[in-house]
Each structure stands twice: as structure tokens, then as C-alpha cells.
N, C-alpha and C positions, 0 to 999 in steps of 0.2 A: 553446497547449493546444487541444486538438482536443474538438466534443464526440462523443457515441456514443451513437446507440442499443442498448439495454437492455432484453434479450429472455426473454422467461419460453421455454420449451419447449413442453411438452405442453397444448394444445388454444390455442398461439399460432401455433407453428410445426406441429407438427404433431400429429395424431388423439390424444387418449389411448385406451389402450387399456386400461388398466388397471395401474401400474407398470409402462411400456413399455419392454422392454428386449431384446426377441426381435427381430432382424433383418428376417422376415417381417411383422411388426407397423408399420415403418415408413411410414407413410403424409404427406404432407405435405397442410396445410389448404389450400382454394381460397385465391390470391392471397398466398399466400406467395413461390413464387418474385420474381412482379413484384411484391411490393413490396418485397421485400429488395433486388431489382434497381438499383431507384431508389435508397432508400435507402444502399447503400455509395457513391453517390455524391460524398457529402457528408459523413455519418457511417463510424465505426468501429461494425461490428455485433458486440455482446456478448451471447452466450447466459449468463445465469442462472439459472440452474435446484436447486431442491431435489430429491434423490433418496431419498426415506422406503423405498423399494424394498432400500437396501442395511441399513439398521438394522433394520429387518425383519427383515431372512434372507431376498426374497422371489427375490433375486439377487446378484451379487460386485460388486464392483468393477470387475472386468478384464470384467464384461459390460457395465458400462454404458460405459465404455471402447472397446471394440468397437463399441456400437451409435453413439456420440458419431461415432467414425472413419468409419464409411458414410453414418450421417446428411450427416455434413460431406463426405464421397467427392458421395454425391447432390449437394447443391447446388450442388457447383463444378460436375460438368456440366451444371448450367443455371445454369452463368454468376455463383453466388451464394458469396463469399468470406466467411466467417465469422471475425471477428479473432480472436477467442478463446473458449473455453466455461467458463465455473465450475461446478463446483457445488459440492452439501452434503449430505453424507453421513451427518449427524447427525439423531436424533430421543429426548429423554429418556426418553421413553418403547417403546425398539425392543427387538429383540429380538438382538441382538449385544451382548454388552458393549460395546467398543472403542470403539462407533460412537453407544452406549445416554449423552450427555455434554449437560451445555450447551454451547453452544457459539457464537458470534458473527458466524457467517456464513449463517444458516436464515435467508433472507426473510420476516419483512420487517427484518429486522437488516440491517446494511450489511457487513458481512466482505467479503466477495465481490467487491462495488463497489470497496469501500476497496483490494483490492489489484490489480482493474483500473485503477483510477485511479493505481497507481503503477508499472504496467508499462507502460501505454502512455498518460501525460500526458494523463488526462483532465481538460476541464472541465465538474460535474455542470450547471453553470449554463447549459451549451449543449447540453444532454443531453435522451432519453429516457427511458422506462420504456415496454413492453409488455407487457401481460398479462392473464391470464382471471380471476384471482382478487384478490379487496382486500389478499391482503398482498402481490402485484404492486404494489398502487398502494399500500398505505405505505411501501413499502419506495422506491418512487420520490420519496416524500414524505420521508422520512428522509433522504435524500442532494440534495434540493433542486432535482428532476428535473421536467419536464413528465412527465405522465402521460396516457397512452392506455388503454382497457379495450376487451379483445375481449369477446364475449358467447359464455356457453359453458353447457353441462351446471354448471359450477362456479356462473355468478354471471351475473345477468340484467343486461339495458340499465340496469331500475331500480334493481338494487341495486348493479350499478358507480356509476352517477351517486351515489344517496348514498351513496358509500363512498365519495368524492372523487377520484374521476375527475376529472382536465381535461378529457377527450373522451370518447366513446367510439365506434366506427368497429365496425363489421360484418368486416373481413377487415386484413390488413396491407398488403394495394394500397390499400384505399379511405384508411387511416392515414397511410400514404407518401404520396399525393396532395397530403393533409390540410398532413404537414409541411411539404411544399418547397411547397406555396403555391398548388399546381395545381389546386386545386377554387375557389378564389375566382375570383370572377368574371372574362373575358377577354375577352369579346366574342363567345365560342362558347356554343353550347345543343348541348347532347349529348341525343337523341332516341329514343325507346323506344315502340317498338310493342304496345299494349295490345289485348285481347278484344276492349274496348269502344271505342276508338280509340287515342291516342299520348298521351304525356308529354314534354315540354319540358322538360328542367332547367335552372334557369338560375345557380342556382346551392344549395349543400350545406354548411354550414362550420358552426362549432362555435356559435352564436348562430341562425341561420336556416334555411329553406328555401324557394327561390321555385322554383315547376312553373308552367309555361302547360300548360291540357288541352284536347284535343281530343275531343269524345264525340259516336260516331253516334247519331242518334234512333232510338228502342225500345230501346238499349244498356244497362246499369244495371253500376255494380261491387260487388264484394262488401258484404254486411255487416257493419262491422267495425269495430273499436277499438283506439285507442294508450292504452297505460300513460303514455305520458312525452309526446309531440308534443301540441301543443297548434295549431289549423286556422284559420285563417280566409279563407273561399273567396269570391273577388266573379266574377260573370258577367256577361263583356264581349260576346258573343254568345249568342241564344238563350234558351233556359230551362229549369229542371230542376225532376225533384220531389225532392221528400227525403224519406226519413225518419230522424228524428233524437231518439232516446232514445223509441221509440214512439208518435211524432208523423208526421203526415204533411204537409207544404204544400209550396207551390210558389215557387220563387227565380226570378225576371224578369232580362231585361236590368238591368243598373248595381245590382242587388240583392246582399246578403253575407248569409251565416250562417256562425257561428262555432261551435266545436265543441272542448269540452272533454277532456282528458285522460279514461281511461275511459268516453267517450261512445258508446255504437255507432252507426253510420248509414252510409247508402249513400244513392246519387242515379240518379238514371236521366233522358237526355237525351228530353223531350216535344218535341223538336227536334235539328237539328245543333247543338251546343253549344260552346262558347270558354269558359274559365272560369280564373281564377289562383286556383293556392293558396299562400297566405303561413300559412308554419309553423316552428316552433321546429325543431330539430334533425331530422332525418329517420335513421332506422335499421330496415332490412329487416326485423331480429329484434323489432321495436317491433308488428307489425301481428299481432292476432289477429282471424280470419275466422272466422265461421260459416255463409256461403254461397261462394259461388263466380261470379266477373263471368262474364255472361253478354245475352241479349237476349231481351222479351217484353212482352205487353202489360201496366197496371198491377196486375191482377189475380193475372196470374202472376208477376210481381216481389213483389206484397205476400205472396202464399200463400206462397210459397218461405220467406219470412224469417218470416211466423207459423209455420209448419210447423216450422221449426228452433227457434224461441225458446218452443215451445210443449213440443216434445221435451227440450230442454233443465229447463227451469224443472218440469216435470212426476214426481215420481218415481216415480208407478208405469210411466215408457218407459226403464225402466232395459234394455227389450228393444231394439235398434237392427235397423236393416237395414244393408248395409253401405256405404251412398252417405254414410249420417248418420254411421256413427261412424267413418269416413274424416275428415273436417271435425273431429269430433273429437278424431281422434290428432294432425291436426295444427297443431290449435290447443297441445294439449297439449305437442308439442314445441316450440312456439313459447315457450311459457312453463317449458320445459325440466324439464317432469315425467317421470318414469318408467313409463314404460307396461310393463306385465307381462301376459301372456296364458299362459292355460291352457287346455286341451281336453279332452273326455271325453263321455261317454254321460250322466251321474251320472242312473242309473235308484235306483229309490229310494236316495232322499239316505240315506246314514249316517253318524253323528259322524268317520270316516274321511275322508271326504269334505270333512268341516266343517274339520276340521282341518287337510284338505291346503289350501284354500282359504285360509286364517289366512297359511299359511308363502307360499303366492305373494302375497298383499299385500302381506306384511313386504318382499318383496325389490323394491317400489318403491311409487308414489304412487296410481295407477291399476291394478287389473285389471278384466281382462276376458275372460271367459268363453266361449270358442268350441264350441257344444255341436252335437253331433252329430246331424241331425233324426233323423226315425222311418224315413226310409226310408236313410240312412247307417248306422245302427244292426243296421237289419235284413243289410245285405249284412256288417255285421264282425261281429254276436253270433248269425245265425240268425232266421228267420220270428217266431219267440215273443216274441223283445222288438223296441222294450222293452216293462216293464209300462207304464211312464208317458207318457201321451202328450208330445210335445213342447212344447206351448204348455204346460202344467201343471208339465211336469223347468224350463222356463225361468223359469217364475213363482217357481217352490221359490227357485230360486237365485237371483232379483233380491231374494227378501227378505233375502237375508242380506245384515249391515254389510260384510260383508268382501268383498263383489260390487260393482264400477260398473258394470258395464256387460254384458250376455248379449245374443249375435249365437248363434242356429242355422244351421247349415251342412250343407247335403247331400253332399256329397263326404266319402268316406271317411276322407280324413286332412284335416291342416289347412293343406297348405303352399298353398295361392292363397291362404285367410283371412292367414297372415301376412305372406303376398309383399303384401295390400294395406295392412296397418297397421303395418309394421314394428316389431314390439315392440323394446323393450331389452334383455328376457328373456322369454322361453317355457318355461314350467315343464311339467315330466311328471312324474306320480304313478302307484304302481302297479307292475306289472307293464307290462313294453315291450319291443318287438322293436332289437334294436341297431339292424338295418340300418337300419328306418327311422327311430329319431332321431337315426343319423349324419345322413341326409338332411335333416333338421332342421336339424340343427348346421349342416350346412354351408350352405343357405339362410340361415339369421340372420347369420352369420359375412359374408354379401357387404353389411349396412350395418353392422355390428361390433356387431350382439347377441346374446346367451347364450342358451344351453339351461343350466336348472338343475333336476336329478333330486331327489327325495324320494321315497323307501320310505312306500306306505301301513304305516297301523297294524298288528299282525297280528291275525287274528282279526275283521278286518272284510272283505266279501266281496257283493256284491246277490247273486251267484251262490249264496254258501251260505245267504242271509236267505230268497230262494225257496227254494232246496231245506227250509230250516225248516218253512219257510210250507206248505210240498206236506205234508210229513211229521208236522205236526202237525195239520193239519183234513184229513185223506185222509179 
């Protein structure tokens, strides 16, 4: 009996897009090809996958059939042989009858397993499970499998680990590694060039991680914090400062500081520096930043990171500029929230307004506000507006719950603002010119997020609130 790896689909292998089932929509994730490469080496690779898309109605059958054929067409020409694919076409709750059933092969149930394991003699005991979401990993745990967790929009580092993960791995190259043996130690340091100088790996596995660092003097790396990795750094050359949880001091030769989960801190080299860090687990999706590595004297590394933690922690800078709430989005996606952005003039605010503001929240975790200044305004509405100046339209809207965040923008539309923060959704209200939020659409669509339209209210209007306003004090 042979064992297999045991493959969830969408956001393992490749991009969800939303019940992926359009041909064009195919996209596969970084390190899938080479780690599937690896992995048929030794394993049988089995796709498992739930399809909610077909109980739905949101597609057929014979489409997810088709798309399964060229997904698996793709792979083999790069070299990647798929043993077989299940799915599960079931959902209690769908919108098909037929399909509308209990049924015993929905992940994390074992159906599926149970009858890969009787077409092609497997054994779970020398098996994986891959996957983005925890019933991936019960369902790995149900059939008595090692389990892997990718880190997705679904399910973060921290909430695979407690949701009983065996591992969890940033891509399926770094996984594949992981299995056949090849990230434990060799004899080899794999070496990566930093802002601030290099990284020495020495080695990466499911218990540890040992880095030798190299750091020029005036150099400093970001500000920053793990949910899950747990640090402790000694320096074998040189000296650094730190700041660590709002503390500032200085680490000497043959000196250690340790550094807790959720701890922020960065270091900056008072010298050429040599330093090891010994750390629990290491994962790319682990690291949230709120500056950026760079090099300066101590004044200008500490302003930097007061400047950010100051804008942060502060609620009346619900205003940003757009260097800050870059650092922002992408701390954000880091922690895999949903960023939503909307644009507009909004010259005197109306319940219109408020409301449209309400429905772009609902459709994720974050919005933020991209408001048009006084001299954008002017070239789209005419000399006369707005009424409101710009600092005062952007104060109006930081106070509302339903705002995080207001960036003013001069340019008359908003595609650089979103080409910098890549929303997930970009909402428009109102009246809108098609050409240009095709042009939208198709800008969001090149990292795979939505334009989503809502109708203002009727009978709301700043255009007809002035004209009131003229027509009644003339």
C-alpha cells in the first residue's frame, strides 16, 4: 500500500475566485507546480475538493468537469500528474434539490478518502492532507493522515495551528520540502539578501528556526510583530539597539534578548553586526509590519516608528496620507482582512451618503474612503464646488462608525489610489459613467478584486440640497 498526498483545490492549488469554475479564472498559486513536482515523486497526488458552486445553481456539473480537464491539461504540461480528483457536489442547504442531501463525502467527512483509498490501495497511515481551511485538516484527522495548513483569505497561521494543524507551510514547495526531508538540516545555508544586509538559513522545520544575520551599520529592519513565532536573538558580533514593546536599549557582543509572540520590535545595527536568531516555527504570513527596513540615524529610525504608532493608536488620524495607509493594507492583508474602498466628492454629507457608506462596510472588514480634494472636484463638478472644503468633507466622514480610514486624492478618478492599495472591492454609488468603471473593473480584476455598484437612494441629491438652499433664502 502506497501513501498519497491529499489535496484540497482552491486557495491550495489554485487562486479562489469565487466558486471557480470559468476557464479564464484559472490561475495556479506560487509553488504549486514545484511542489507537486516533488511530491509525485513518492506520493500519489489526490485532489479533494467540495464543490457548494453546484448545489447552489451557481454552475453544472459538466462545468466543473471541464474546468477539472484543463486544470489537470495545465499541470501535466508542467510536468505535474494528478492521480485522480473527487469531489462533492452536496450541500443541505443548496439550491438544487438533487444535490440539496446529506451526504457522506463533504469534507470533513471521509467519503471521498474512503473511496480513493479503494481504487488505488492506499495507506492513510503514510498519507497527507493539504489544505486552507480546518475542515481540510479534520478531515485529514478523521482518516488518520498528517496534516499540512496553507494560509489563505479562509484561515490564518494562527487559526490553522489551533485548529490542529501538524504544520503549517506558506506554499506547497515550502510543504514538499518539509515532507521528503529537505528543509532539515544538511550541511547547506540557503542565503537571502536583505535592505539591511543577508539572512543565513540554517535551517526551517516544524519545531524550530535557526537564521545567522548579517546587518550593516545605520541599517534597522522593520517594525514588527509574530502572532505565533516566538525569538530569541544572541549577537556574536557587534551591537544593536532595540526597541522592543516601546522600550529602547542596547544588545552588546555575547548579549540575548527574547521576544515574545505579539511583541513589536525592530533593531538597527550601531555597528556591522553578526547576530543568530533561534525561533519557533518561521512563516512569511506570520510577519505583520508597520514600517518598512531601511537605513538612518537613531532619531530618524525612532521618529519613523513613533510617527506610525502614533497614527495608528490615535483616532482622530482616521485621515492617512498614502505612504501610511500602504503599511496599512498591507499589514491588513497579512492578517487577511478585507479591504473595501469607495470614492466620491461627498460635498455636503446626506443620509444617502450615510447609507451608501453602511452597504460598502457590510461587503468587508475595512473601508476606506478615497475622497476627491478641492481642486479634483473642481475639474469634475465646475468652479463652484465643492461647498465643503476638503479638510472639513474629510473630518465629516472620519467621524462616522462606518469609516476607517479617509485618504484625499487630486486626480480626478481613482485608479493610481487603487493601483496603490489594492482593494478586494471598490464600491461606486450613484450615478456612473460605464466607460469608466469598466476601467475600474478591469484594473481591480489584474489582483482579482470587485467592483461592486449600489443605486443612491432616490430623492437624495447635494446638487438638488443646493439648489433648495439658493431657492429658498434668494
Amino acid at each position: 500500500m502506497r501513501g498519497a498526498i491529499f489535496l484540497d483545490r482552491d486557495n491550495t492549488l489554485i487562486k479562489d475566485k469565487g466558486y471557480t469554475h470559468k476557464l479564464v479564472d484559472l490561475e495556479f498559486l506560487p509553488g504549486t507546480f514545484e511542489g507537486l513536482k516533488k511530491l509525485q515523486k513518492e506520493f500519489l497526488l489526490i485532489v479533494i475538493t467540495n464543490q457548494e458552486g453546484i448545489p447552489m445553481g451557481y454552475f453544472k456539473p459538466e462545468d466543473y468537469e471541464q474546468f477539472k480537464n484543463h486544470m489537470h491539461y495545465e499541470l501535466r504540461k508542467n510536468g505535474v500528474h494528478i492521480t485522480s480528483e473527487y469531489h462533492c457536489p452536496h450541500l443541505l442547504q443548496g439550491n438544487v434539490p438533487e444535490y440539496s442531501i446529506e451526504c457522506n463525502c463533504k469534507k470533513p467527512k471521509t467519503g471521498m478518502f474512503e473511496q480513493a483509498q479503494k481504487d488505488f490501495d492506499i495507506d492513510f497511515s503514510k498519507s497527507w492532507m493539504i489544505g486552507d481551511k480546518i475542515s481540510d485538516i479534520n478531515a485529514g484527522k478523521n482518516i488518520g493522515a498528517k496534516t499540512v495548513g496553507i494560509p489563505s483569505k479562509e484561515s490564518t497561521v494562527e487559526e490553522l495551528k489551533k485548529g490542529g494543524a501538524d504544520f503549517v507551510f506558506n506554499n506547497l514547495s515550502e510543504a514538499a520540502d518539509f515532507i521528503l526531508g529537505n528543509r532539515r538540516f544538511n550541511g547547506s545555508v540557503e542565503v537571502y539578501p536583505k535592505v539591511w544586509g543577508e539572512e543565513h538559513w540554517i535551517t526551517n522545520n516544524e519545531k524550530y528556526c535557526g537564521k545567522k544575520m548579517l546587518i550593516n551599520e545605520g541599517f534597522y529592519c522593520s517594525y514588527h510583530m509574530h502572532k505565533v513565532k516566538e525569538e530569541t536573538f544572541y549577537v556574536l558580533q557587534g551591537e544593536l539597539e532595540v526597541i522592543h514593546e516601546g522600550k529602547y536599549y542596547v544588545v552588546k557582543e555575547g548579549e540575548t534578548f527574547h521576544v515574545k509572540p505579539r511583541e513589536y520590535h525592530s533593531f538597527r545595527a550601531l555597528q556591522n553586526t553578526v547576530f543568530f536568531e533561534f525561533s519557533t516555527q518561521h512563516f512569511d504570513e506570520d510577519n505583520y509590519r508597520l514600517t518598512k527596513s531601511s537605513s538612518g540615524d537613531h532619531e530618524h529610525w525612532k521618529n519613523e516608528i513613533q510617527s506610525v504608532i502614533s497614527n495608528i493608536t490615535q483616532n482622530e488620524t482616521k485621515i492617512k496620507d498614502i505612504s501610511e495607509l500602504k503599511i496599512i493594507a498591507e499589514n491588513l492583508r497579512h492578517q487577511n482582512k478585507r479591504i473595501v474602498t469607495t470614492n466620491g466628492t461627498f460635498d455636503v454629507l446626506h443620509a444617502a451618503h450615510i447609507n451608501l457608506l453602511k452597504k460598502a462596510k457590510s461587503q468587508g472588514d475595512v473601508l476606506i474612503v478615497l475622497l476627491n480634494s478641492d481642486s479634483s472636484v473642481k475639474k469634475n463638478k465646475g468652479q463652484d464646488r465643492p461647498i465643503i472644503p476638503e479638510r472639513e468633507r474629510a473630518e465629516m466622514l472620519a467621524s462616522l462608525d462606518s469609516v476607517d480610514h479617509v485618504i484625499i486624492f487630486d486626480e480626478d478618478r481613482p485608479l493610481k489610489m487603487l493601483e496603490e492599495l489594492k482593494p478586494h472591492i471598490h464600491v461606486k454609488g450613484g450615478s456612473w459613467d460605464l466607460e469608466r468603471i469598466e476601467e475600474e473593473r478591469n484594473l481591480l480584476e489584474t489582483w482579482s478584486g470587485k467592483l461592486k455598484t449600489f443605486d443612491l437612494e432616490e430623492g437624495y441629491s447635494t446638487t438638488n440640497i443646493i439648489e433648495k438652499i439658493l431657492k429658498t433664502h434668494k
